[in-house]
N, C-alpha and C positions, 0 to 999 in steps of 0.2 A: 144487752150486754151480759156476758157470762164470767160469771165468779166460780172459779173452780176452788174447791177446799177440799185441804187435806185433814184428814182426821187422824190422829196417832191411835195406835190401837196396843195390841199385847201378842196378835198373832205371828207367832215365829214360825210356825210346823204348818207347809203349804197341803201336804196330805191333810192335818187337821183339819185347816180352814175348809177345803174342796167339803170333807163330811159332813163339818157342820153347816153350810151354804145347801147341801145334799138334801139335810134332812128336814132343813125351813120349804125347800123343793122349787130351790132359786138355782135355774141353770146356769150355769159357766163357761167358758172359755180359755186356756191359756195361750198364754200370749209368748211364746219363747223367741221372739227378735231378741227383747233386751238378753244380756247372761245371766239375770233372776228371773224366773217364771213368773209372770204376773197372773191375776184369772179375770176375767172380766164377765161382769153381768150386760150383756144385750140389753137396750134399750129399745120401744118401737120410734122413739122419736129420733135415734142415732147419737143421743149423746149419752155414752156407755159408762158404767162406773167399774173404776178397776180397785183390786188390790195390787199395790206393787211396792217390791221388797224396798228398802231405803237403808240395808246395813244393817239394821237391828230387827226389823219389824215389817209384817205387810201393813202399809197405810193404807187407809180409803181415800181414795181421790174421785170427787164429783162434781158437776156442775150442779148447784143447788136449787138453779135457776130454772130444771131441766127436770128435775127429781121424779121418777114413774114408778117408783115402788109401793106395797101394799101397806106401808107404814111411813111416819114420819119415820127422818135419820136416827131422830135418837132412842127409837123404840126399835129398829130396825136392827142398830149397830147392839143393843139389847138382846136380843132376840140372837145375834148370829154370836156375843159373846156367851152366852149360858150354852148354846148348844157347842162352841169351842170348848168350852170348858168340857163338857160332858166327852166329847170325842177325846179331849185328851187324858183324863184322867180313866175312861175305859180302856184305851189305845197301849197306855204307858204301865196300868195295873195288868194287862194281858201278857207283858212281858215278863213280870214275874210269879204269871200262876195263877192271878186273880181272874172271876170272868163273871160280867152280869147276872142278877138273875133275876133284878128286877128295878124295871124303871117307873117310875110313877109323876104325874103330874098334878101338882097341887091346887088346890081352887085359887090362892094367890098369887100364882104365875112361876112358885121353887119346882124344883125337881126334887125327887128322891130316888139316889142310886143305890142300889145292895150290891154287893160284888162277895165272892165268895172264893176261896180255895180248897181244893183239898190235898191232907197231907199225904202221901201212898209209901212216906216210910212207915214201915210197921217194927213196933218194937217185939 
């Protein structure tokens, strides 16, 4: 019997999500039948997990019962929020100037981002 669940998540920016899914190096798929892009993760057993939009948010939808990932869900959906987080806030700091210059990964599992600008008006 298959329990499919949904997980509410925070992911609004489908480019976001695709980088940060990119950079854990969990291939994709999107799925444009419906009029919100979904992206789906391939499963080998064929029971796929998608994101798909619901109005405010991409949700995770999965069969639990089916689960083929390298992580349990909730280290998973872990692991793909800190790397969102990290796409968005280099993505949206690039827009006004800002640009890495250095990512670092902690022995406790944080990041550490530097971002930098420079100003080129000259007084």
């Amino acid at each position: 019997m298959s329990h499919f669940t949904h997980i509410k998540t925070h992911f609004q920016n489908l480019l976001y999500l695709e980088k940060a899914l990119n950079a854990l190096n969990i291939i994709t798929y999107k799925d444009q039948k419906n009029v919100n892009t979904s992206l789906i993760i391939k499963q080998a057993n064929g029971y796929d997990i998608k994101f798909v939009w619901n109005g405010k948010e991409y949700e995770l939808i999965a069969d639990m019962s089916f689960w083929e990932q390298l992580y349990p869900i909730e280290n998973f959906m872990d692991k793909v929020s800190q790397q969102y987080a990290t796409k968005v806030i280099i993505g949206e700091s690039e827009k006004t100037g800002f640009y890495p210059v250095q990512y670092k990964l902690n022995k406790d599992g944080s990041n550490l981002l530097t971002l930098e600008r420079w100003n080129d008006n000259k007084m």
